[in-house]
Structures are given as C-alpha cells and as structure tokens.
LUMVEXDO-966041 format. One record per residue (C-alpha): residue number from 1; chain; x, y negated, z. Coordinates in Angstrom, 2 decimals. Layout:
% residues N
<pos->NUM; unit->A; u->X; v->Y; w->Z>
...
END
This chain:
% residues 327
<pos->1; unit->A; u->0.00; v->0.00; w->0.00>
<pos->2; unit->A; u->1.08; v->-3.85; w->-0.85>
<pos->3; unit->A; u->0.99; v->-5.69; w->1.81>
<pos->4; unit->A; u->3.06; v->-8.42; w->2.15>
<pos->5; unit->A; u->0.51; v->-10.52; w->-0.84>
<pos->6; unit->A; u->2.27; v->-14.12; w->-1.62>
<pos->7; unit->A; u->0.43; v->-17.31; w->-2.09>
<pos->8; unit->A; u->2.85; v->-18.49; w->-4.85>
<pos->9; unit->A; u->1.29; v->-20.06; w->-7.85>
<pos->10; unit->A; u->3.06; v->-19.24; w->-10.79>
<pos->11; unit->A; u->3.02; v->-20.33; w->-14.36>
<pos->12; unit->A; u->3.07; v->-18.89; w->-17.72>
<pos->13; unit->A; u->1.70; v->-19.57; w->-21.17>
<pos->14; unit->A; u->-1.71; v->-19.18; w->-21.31>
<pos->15; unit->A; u->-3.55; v->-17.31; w->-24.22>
<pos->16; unit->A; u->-3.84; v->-19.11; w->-27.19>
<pos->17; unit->A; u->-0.45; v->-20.72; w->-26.86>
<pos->18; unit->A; u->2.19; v->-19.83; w->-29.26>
<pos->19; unit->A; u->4.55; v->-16.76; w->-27.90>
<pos->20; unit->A; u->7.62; v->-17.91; w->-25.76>
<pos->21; unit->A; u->5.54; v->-20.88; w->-24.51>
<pos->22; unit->A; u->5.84; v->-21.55; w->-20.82>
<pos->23; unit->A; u->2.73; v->-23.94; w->-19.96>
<pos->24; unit->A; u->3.44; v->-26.68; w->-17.37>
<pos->25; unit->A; u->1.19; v->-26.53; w->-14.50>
<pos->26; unit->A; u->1.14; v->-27.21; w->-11.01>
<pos->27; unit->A; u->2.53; v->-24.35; w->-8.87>
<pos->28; unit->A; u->4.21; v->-23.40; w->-4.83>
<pos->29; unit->A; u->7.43; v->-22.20; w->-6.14>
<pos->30; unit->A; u->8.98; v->-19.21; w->-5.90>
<pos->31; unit->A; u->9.25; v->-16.78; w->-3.49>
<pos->32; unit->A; u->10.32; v->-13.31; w->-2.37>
<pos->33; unit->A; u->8.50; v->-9.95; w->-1.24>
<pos->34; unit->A; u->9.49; v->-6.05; w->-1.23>
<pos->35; unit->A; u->6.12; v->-5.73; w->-2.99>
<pos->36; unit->A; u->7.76; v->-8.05; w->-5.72>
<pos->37; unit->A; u->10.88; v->-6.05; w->-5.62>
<pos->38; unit->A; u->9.17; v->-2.68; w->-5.98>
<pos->39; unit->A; u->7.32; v->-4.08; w->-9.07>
<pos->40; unit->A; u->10.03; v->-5.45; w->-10.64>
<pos->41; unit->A; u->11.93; v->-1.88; w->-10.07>
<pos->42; unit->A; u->9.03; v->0.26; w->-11.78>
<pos->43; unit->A; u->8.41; v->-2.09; w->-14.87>
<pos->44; unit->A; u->8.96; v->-5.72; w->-15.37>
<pos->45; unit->A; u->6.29; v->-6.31; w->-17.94>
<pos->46; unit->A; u->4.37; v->-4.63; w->-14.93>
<pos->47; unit->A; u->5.99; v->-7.16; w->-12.74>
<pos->48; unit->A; u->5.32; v->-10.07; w->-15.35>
<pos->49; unit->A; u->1.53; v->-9.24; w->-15.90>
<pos->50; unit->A; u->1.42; v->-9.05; w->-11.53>
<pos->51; unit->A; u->2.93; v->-12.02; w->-10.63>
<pos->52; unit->A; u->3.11; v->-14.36; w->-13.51>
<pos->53; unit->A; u->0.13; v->-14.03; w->-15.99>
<pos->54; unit->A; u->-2.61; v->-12.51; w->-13.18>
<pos->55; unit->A; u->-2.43; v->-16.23; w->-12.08>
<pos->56; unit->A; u->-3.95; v->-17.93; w->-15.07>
<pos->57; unit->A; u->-5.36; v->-14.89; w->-16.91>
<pos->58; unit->A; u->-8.90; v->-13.68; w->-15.35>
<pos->59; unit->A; u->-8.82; v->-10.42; w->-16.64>
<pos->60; unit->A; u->-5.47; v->-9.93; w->-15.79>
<pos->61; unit->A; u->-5.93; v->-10.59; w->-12.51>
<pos->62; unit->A; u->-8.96; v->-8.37; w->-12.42>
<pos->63; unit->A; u->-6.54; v->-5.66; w->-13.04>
<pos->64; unit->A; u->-4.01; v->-6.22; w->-11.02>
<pos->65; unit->A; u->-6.59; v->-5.68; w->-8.21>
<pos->66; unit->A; u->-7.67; v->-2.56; w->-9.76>
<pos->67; unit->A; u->-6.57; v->0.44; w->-6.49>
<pos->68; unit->A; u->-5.72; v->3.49; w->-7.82>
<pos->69; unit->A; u->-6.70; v->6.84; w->-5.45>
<pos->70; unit->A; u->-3.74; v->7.16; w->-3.21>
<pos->71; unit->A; u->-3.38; v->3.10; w->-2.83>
<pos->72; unit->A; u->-7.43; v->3.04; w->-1.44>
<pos->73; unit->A; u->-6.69; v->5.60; w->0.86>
<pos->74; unit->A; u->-3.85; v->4.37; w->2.22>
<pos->75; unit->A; u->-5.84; v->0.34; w->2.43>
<pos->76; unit->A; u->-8.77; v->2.54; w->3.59>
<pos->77; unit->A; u->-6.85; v->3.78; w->7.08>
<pos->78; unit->A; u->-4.46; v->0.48; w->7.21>
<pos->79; unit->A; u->-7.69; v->-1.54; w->7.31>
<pos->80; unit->A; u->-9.79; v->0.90; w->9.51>
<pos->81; unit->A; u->-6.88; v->0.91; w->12.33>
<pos->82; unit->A; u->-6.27; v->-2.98; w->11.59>
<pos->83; unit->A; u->-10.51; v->-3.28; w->12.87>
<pos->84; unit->A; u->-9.77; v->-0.98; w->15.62>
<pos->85; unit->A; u->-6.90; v->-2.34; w->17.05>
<pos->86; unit->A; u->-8.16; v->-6.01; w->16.93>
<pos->87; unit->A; u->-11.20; v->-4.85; w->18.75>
<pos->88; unit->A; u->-10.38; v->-2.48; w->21.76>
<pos->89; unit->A; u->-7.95; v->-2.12; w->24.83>
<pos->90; unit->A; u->-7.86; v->1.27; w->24.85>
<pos->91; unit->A; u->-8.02; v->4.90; w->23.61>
<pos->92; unit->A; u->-11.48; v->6.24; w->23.49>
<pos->93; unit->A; u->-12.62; v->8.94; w->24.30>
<pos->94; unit->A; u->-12.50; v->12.12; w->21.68>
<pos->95; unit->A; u->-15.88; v->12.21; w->20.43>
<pos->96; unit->A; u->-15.46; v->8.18; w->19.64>
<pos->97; unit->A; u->-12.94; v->8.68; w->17.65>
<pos->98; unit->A; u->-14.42; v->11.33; w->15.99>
<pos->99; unit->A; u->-17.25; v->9.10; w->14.91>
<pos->100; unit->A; u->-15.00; v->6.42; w->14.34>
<pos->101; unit->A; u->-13.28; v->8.36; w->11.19>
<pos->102; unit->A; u->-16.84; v->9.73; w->10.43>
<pos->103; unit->A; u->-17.88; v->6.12; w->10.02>
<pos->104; unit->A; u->-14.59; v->5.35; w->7.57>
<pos->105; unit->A; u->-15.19; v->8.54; w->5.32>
<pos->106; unit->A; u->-19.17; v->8.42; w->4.79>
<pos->107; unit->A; u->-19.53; v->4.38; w->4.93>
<pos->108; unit->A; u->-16.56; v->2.76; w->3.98>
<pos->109; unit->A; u->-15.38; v->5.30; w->1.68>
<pos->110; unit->A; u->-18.51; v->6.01; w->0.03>
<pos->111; unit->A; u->-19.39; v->2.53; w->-0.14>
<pos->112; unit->A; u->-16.00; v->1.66; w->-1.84>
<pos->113; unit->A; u->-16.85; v->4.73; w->-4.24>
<pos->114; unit->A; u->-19.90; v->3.48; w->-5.14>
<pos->115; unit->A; u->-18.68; v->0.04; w->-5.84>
<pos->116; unit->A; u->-16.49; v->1.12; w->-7.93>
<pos->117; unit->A; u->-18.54; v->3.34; w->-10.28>
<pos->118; unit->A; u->-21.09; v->0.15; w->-10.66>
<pos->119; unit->A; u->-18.05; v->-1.82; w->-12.06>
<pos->120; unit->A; u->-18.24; v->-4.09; w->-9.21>
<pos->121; unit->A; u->-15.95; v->-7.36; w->-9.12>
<pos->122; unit->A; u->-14.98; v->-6.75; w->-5.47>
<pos->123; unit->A; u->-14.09; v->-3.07; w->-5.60>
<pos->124; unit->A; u->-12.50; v->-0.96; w->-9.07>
<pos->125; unit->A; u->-10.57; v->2.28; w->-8.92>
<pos->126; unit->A; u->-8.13; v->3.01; w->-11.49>
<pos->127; unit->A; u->-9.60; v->6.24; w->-12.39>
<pos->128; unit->A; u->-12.87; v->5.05; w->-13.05>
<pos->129; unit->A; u->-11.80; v->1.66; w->-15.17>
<pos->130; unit->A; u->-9.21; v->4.31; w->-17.52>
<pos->131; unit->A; u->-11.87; v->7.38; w->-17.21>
<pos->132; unit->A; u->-9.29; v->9.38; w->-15.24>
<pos->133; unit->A; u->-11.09; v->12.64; w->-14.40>
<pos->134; unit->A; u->-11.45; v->12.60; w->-10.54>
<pos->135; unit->A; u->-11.91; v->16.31; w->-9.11>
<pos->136; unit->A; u->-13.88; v->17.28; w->-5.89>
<pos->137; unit->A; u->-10.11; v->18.35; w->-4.79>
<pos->138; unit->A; u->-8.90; v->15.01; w->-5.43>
<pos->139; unit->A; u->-11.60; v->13.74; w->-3.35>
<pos->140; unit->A; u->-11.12; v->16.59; w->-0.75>
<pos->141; unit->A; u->-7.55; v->15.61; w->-0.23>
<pos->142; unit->A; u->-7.82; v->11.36; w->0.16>
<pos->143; unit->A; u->-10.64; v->12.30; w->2.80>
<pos->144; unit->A; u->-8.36; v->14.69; w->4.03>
<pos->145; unit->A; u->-5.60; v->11.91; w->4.34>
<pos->146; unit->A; u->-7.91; v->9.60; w->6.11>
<pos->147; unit->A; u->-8.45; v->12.16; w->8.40>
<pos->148; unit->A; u->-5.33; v->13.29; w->9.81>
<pos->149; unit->A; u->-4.01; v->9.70; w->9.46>
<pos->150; unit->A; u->-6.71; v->8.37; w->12.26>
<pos->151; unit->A; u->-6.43; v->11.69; w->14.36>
<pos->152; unit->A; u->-2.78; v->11.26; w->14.52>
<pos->153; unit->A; u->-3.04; v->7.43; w->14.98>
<pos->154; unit->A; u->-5.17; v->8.32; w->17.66>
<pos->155; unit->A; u->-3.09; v->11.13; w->19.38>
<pos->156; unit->A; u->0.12; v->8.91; w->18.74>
<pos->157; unit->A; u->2.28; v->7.98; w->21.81>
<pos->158; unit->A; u->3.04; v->4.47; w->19.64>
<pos->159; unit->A; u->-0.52; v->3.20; w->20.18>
<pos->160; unit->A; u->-0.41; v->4.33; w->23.79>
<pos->161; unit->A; u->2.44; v->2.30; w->24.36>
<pos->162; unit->A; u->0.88; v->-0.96; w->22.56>
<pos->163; unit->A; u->-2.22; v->-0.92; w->24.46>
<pos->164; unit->A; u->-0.35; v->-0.28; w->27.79>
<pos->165; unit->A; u->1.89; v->-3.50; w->27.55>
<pos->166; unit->A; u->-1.20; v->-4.96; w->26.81>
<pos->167; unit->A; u->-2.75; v->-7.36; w->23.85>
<pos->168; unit->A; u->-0.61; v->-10.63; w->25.61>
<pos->169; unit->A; u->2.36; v->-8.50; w->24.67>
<pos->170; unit->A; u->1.28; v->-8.53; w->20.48>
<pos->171; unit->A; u->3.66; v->-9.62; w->18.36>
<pos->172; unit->A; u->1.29; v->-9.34; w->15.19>
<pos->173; unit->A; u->-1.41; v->-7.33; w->14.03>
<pos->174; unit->A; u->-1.80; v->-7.37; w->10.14>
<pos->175; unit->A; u->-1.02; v->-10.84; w->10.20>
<pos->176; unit->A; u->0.60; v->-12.87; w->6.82>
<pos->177; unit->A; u->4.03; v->-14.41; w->7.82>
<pos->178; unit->A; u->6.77; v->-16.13; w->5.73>
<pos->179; unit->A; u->10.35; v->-17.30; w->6.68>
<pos->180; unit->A; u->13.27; v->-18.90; w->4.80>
<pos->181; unit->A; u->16.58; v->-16.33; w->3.37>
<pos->182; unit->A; u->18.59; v->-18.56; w->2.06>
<pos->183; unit->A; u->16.30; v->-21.17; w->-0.21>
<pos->184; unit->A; u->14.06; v->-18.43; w->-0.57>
<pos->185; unit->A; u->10.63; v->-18.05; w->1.04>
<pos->186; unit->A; u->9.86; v->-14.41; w->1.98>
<pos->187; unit->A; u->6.62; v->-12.91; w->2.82>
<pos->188; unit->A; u->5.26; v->-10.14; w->4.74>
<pos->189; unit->A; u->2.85; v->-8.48; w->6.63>
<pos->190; unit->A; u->3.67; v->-6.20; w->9.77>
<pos->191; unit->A; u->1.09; v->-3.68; w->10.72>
<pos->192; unit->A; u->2.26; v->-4.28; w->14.06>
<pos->193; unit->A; u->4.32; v->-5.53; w->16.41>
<pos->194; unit->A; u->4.50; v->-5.79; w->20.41>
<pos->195; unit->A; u->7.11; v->-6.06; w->23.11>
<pos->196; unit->A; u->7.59; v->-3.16; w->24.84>
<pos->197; unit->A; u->7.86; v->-2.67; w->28.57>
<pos->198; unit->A; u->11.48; v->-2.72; w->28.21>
<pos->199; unit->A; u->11.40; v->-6.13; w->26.39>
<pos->200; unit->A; u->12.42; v->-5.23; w->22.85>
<pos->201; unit->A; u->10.24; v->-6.19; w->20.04>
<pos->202; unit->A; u->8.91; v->-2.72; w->18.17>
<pos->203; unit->A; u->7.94; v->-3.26; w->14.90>
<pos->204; unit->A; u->5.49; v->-0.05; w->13.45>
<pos->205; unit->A; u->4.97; v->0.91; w->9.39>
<pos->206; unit->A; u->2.07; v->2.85; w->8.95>
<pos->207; unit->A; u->2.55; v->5.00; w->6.32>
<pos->208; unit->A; u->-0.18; v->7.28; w->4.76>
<pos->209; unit->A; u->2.09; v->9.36; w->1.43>
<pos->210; unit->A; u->3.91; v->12.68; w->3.02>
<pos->211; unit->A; u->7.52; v->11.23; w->1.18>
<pos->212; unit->A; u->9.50; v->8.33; w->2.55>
<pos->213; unit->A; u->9.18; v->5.25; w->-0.47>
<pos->214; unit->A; u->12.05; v->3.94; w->-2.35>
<pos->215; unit->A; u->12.14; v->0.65; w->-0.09>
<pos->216; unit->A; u->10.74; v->1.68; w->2.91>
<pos->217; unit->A; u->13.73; v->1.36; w->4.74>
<pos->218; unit->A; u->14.62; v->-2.33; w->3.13>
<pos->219; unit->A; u->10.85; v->-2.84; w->4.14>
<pos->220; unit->A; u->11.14; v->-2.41; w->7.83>
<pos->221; unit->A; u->15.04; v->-4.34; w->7.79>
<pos->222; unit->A; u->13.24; v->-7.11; w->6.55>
<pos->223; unit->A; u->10.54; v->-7.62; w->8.87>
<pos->224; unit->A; u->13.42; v->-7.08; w->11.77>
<pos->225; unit->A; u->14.89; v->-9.99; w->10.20>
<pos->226; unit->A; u->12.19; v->-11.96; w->10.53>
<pos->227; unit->A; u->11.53; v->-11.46; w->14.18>
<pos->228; unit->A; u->15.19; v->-12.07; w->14.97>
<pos->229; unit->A; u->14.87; v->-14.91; w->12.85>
<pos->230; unit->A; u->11.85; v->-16.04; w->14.31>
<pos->231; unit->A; u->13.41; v->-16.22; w->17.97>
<pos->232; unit->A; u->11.29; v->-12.93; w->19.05>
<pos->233; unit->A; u->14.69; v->-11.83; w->20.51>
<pos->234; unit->A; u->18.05; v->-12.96; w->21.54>
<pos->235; unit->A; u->19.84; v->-9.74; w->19.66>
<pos->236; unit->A; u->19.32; v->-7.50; w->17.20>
<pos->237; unit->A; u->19.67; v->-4.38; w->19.63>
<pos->238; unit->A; u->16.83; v->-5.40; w->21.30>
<pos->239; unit->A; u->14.87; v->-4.73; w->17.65>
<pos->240; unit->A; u->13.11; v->-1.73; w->16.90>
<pos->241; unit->A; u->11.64; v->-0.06; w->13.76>
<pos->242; unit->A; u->9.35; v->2.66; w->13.16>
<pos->243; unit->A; u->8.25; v->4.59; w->9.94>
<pos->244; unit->A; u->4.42; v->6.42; w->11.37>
<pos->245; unit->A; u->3.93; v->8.77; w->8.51>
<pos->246; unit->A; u->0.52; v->9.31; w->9.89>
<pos->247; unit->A; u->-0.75; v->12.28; w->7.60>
<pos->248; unit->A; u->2.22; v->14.48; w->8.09>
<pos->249; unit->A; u->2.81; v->12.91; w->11.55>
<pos->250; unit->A; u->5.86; v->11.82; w->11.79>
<pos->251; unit->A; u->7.15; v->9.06; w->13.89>
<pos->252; unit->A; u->10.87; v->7.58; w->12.72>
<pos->253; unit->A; u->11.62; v->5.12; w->15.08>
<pos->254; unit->A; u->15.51; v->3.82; w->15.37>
<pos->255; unit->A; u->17.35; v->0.51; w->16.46>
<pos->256; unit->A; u->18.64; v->-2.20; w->14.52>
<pos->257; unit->A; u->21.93; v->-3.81; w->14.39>
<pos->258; unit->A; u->23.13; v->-7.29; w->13.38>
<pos->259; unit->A; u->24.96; v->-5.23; w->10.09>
<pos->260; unit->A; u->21.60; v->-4.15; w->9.22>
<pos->261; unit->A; u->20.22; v->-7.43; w->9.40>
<pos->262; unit->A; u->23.45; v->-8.65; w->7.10>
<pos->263; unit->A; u->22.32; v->-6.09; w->4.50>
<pos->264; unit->A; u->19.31; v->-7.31; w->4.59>
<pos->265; unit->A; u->19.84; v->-10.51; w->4.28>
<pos->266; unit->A; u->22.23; v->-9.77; w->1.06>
<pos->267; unit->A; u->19.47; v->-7.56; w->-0.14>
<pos->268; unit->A; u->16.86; v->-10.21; w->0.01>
<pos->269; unit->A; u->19.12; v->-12.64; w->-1.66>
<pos->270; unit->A; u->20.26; v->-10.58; w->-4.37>
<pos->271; unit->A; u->16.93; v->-9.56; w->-5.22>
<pos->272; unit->A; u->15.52; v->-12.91; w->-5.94>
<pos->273; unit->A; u->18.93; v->-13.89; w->-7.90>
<pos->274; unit->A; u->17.88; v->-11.15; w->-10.01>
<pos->275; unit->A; u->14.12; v->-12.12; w->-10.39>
<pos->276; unit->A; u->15.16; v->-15.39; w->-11.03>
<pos->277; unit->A; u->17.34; v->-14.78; w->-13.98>
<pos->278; unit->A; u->14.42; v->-13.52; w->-15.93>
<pos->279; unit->A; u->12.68; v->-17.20; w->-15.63>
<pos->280; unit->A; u->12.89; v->-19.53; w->-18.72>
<pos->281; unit->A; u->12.77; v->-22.09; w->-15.98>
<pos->282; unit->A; u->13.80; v->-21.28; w->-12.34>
<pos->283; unit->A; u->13.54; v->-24.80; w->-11.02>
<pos->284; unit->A; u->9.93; v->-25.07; w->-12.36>
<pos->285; unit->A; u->8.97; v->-20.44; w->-11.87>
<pos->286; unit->A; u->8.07; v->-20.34; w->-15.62>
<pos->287; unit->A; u->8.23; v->-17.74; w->-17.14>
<pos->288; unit->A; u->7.72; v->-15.92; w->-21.26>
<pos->289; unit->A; u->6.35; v->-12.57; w->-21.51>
<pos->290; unit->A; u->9.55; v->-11.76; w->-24.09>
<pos->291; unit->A; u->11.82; v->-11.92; w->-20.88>
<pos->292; unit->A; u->9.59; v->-8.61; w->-19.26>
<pos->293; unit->A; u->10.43; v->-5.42; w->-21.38>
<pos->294; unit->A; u->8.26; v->-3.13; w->-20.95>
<pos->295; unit->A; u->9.66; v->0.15; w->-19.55>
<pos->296; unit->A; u->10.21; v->3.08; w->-22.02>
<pos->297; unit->A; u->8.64; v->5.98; w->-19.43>
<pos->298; unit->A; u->5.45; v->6.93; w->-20.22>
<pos->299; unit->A; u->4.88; v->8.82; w->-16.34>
<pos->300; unit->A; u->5.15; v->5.07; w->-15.43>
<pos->301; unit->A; u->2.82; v->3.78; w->-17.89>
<pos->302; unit->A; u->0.11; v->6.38; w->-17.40>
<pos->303; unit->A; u->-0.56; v->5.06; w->-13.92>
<pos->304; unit->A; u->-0.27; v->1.32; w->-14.69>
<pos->305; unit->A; u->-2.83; v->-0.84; w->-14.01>
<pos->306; unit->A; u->-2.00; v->-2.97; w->-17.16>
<pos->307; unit->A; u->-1.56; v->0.17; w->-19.62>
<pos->308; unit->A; u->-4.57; v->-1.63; w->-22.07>
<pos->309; unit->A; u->-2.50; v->-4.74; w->-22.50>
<pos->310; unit->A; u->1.03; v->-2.52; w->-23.44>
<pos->311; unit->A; u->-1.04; v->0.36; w->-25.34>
<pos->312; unit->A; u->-4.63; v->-1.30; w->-27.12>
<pos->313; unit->A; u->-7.34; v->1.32; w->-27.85>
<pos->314; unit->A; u->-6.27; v->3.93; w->-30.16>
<pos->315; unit->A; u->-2.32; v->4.28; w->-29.33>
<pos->316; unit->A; u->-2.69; v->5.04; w->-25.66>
<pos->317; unit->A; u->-2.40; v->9.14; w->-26.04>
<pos->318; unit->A; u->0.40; v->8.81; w->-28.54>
<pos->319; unit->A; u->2.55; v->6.31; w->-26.52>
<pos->320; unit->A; u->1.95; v->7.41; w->-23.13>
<pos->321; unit->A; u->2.27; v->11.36; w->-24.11>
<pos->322; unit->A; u->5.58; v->10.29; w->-26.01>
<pos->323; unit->A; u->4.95; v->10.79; w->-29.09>
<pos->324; unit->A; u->4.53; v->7.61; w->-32.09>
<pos->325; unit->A; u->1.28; v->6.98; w->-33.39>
<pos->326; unit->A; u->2.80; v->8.35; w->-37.67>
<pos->327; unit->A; u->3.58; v->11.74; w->-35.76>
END
C-alpha cells in the first residue's frame, strides 16, 4: 500500500499541446517519497503518468486511483486498524474482535466490491476496469488476508504495548508528515508511532504481502529519520523500527543507528537527484512525456494501471504477451 501521498502540484503539457511541450502553470514544487521512488523503479512512464500528468489529466488521474486486489486488501486492514486504534484504549474482548473483522469482510469489503462493479468514481478495482477474471479463490484468499491480518493485529504484543503507555504516549497514528533532506521536502505516513515505557520512540509498518518489499527497509530508515529529525529523541539508539507482517505474523523489530540514518539521508538525496534529472525544468517540476520510457517488461505492464494509455485497444495481447502486433 502507498501511503506516504504528496500534495505536490506538478506540471506537464496538457492534451492538445504539441509533444515535448511543458505547460506553465502554477505548482508546490517538488518533493520526495518512497512511494515516488518505488514508481520510478518499476516504470517511469508509470511514474510520469502518476505524478506528472494525473495532475492535469482527469482520466489519468482516475486511473491512477484505480486499487488493484492485493493493494485493497492491504488499504482494507491499514484503514480498519487505523478506525480501531483512533477509537479504543484497549483490547477487546475475543468475540469483539471477531465481529470487528466480520464487520470489515461483509460491509466494507462487500461494499467496496460493489462499488467497484457499478463503475463508481470513489471506488474501481483493477480487475474489473481491464476485465481481469477474478476467481472465488482469489476472493477466498484477500478475505483470508484480512483475516489473519486483524487476528494477529489483535493477538500482537506491539498493540499491547501501545495501548499500555497509553494514547498521551502517540507519536502518530496514520497521520501525513513532511520534513526537509537537504532542499528536498519528503513525505510520509507512519502507521504508528508511540514512546515506549522505556522512552524510545517505536515506529510500526504494517505489512499485509507474506515477502519483505524492495524498499521496505529504506521505508522504515526514513521515517526514523524523521523522528530524529523532528526532535522525538536525543539519539538514534533510542529509535526503533518494526516490519508487522501481519498475515504471516511476523514481527521484525531492530534498532537504529546514526549510520543508518546517514544512509538514509544519502538515499533520500540521491533519489531525488535522479528524479530530477528527468525534468525539462527542475527549477519550475516540468516535465515531457519523451523523458519517461516506458519499460520493455510486459509482467510489469500487465498489472499497470496505465496499460490503455502505453497499449490502445487492439495491441494489448500482442505487446503485453511479447509478441509484435505483424507476428
């Protein structure tokens, strides 16, 4: 799940301009996310369409929001332990938290379904804008996920330990931050944060996929970076990260050191050198579709939210299977 969502405005040229044309407009600069990173990593037409033309393009933007199946069930438990932490001081009892995940898999998730299927402008899976096939399995297993990521949220010693220090000890819940690396502005969003009885600030990831992500690790390094940058503690020892892989469970959590904070730091900066490059106009974030190639690996492309824009109607199957459209 994204969840460290900018409020950059960025510029491009619009449709109907001539190709290369970067349109003037009025924008809040530049700025920095792993989200961005990631993107930028898989595909940067991907990461072009995303965070350049979704900002003046409607339809763009309509699929950018597009959630494919694993992505709405990992928003579906973020968002459904976000509610329940910012409403209660304690763990209930069993049978509440049965009915809590009851409530999340026949409301929520069946209200999200049905959205969906009715084309709705708030709510569109993937698989239902491309006509993915969606088996009962594939339904089995994201309720599955949902599941076992609340029971073990639930039975987890982590949220224990937040609700004993007690909500004046909260840090963040969910909550949108930005700070300064260098002249860049970085965002993020923590799931949580609290300091623990021992006084060190714990940072927690939930995660909902059974594989640690590419940039997980750069994830959690960043957001130590902020609180130590942020003045939520005097050293870096007195930071700590963990990785909840809820479905599995696991719980990762480990200590941080000022050298991880340097490499993160470098990392950060690096990064946005690198995003930056790709602008026609850095000082002003313009940017020309021409500068985004679009990546040659169809696996990539068959899950892309943007696929229609790379591949129009009738050369989807040949480009995305690998084959040209004369063979």
């Amino acid at each position: 799940m994204s969840k460290d969502r900018e409020g950059s405005t960025i510029d491009v040229a619009g449709k109907g301009e001539s190709r290369g044309r970067a349109t003037p407009r009025v924008d809040n600069g530049f700025s920095w996310s792993v989200s961005r990173h990631d993107c930028l990593a898989a595909c940067a037409r991907r990461y072009y369409f995303s965070y350049y033309a979704s900002r003046q393009d409607p339809e763009i933007a309509r699929l950018k929001r597009l959630s494919a199946l694993p992505l709405w069930t990992g928003s579906v438990v973020h968002e459904s332990i976000e509610a329940f932490l910012k409403e209660n001081d304690r763990v209930p009892p069993l049978e509440v938290q049965e009915a809590f995940a009851h409530s999340v898999v026949h409301e929520r998730m069946v209200s999200d379904w049905r959205a969906s299927e009715a084309n709705s402008p708030q709510f569109r899976l993937f698989e239902h804008e491309y006509d993915v096939p969606v088996e009962v399995e594939d339904k089995r297993i994201a309720v599955g996920i949902v599941k076992r990521s609340l029971k073990a949220f639930f039975e987890s010693d982590t949220l224990r330990e937040a609700l004993s220090v007690g909500r004046q000890a909260w840090l963040t819940v969910e909550d949108l931050v930005s700070f300064e690396v260098a002249d860049v502005k970085v965002f993020l969003r923590m799931d949580l944060a609290y300091r623990s009885a021992n006084g060190k600030a714990v940072i927690v990831d939930w995660k909902t996929g059974r594989s640690e992500g590419r940039f997980n690790a750069i994830q959690v390094a960043a957001y130590a970076l902020f609180a130590a940058e942020k003045g939520w503690v005097s050293s870096a020892d007195l930071i700590e990260t963990e990785l909840a892989y809820l479905a599995i469970p696991r719980f990762t959590r480990g200590p941080v050191s000022s050298s991880r904070l340097d490499d993160a730091r470098a990392f950060i900066v690096e990064s946005a050198r690198n995003m930056r490059s790709l602008l026609v106009d850095p000082d002003r974030n313009l940017a020309r579709i021409e500068d985004f190639p679009r990546v040659d690996r169809p696996q990539v492309c068959r899950r892309c939210n943007f696929r229609r824009l790379c591949f129009p109607k009738g050369e989807v199957s040949d480009a995305l299977s690998g084959r040209s459209a004369s063979d």
